[in-house]
N, C-alpha and C positions, 0 to 999 in steps of 0.2 A: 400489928400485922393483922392483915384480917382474916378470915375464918377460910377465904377460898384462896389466898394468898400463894399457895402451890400452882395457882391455872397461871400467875401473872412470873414465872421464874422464867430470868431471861437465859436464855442461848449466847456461849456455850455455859456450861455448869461443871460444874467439878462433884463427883461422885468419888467420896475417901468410903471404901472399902476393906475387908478383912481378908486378906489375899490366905491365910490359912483356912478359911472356913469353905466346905466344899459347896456349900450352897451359893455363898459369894462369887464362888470360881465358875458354876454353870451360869450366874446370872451375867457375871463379867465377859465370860468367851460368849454369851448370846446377842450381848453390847456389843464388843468387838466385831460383828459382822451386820448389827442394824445397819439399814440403809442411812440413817441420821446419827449414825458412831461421831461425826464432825463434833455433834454440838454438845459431846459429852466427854469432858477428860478424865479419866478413870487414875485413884492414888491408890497404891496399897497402903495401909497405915502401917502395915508388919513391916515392910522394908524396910532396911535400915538408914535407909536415904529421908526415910520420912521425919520430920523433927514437927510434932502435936502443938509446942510451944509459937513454932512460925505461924500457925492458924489462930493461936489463941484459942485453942482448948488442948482437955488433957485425953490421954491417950488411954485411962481408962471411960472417962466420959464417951471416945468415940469407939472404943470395942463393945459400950451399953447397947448402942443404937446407930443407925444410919446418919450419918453426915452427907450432907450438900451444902455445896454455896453457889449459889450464881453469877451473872457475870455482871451485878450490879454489887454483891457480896453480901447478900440478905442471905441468911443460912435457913436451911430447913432440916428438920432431926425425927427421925423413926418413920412413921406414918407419911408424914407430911415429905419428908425425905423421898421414896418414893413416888408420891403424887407428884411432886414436882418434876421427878425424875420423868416420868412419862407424859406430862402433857408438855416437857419439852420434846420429846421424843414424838407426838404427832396425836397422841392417844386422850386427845383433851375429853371428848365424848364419855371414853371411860372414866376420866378421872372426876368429872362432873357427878358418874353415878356415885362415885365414894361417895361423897358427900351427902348423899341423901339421909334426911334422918332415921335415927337406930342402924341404919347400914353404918355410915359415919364412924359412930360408935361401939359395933360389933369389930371393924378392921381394925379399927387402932386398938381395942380389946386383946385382938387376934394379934396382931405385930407387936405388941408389947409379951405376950405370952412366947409367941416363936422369940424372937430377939435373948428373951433370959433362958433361953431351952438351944438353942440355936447350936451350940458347940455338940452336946451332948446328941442332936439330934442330925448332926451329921453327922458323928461316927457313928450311929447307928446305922443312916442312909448308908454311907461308903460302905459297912459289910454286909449290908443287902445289896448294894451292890456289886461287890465282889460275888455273892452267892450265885446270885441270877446270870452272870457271867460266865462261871466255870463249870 
């Protein structure tokens, strides 16, 4: 696969997400009303309906990091999960800038860091914002 292989992810795609993680939930309900929601079908992995083994991977594997597949069934995982996610979504321009060098490599830096922090750093979000709320 090649290095920019996220710009070439065909429509629609499947985005397996963490329907417990509150971060997953704003990104999903912001999905849920893109204008381009078509070309994205959204899984929770936590549901019980989901079975890891029908994909062919494990279900600790996809609570590490972001799963996608496309509608050719070429997967993409953390980072590149993402990228893909968005230049199906319209946002090719941006996902072009990822790519540039050292930037590249500072994001996936950066999403590997959130990704193993990511639980831990939503419940802290959620009671911040409970606070600013009440």
């Amino acid at each position: 696969m090649s290095r920019f292989a996220a710009l070439d992810a065909q429509a629609p795609v499947t985005l397996y997400h963490d329907g417990d993680c509150p971060f997953c939930r704003v990104e999903v309900a912001w999905l849920a009303k893109h204008r381009h929601r078509s070309r994205v079908r959204l899984v929770d992995i936590q549901s019980s309906e989901f079975k890891p083994d029908e994909v062919g991977r494990s279900f600790d594997a996809m609570m590490g990091q972001l799963h996608l597949q496309d509608q050719e069934g070429r997967w993409f995982i953390g980072m590149d999960a993402s990228r893909a996610l968005y230049a199906v979504l319209g946002y090719r321009r941006l996902v072009k800038l990822s790519y540039l060098p050292g930037l590249r490599s500072m994001m996936d830096a950066g999403y590997r860091f959130f990704a193993r922090r990511r639980i831990r750093l939503g419940r802290w979000w959620e009671k911040r914002q409970g606070k600013t709320v009440s």
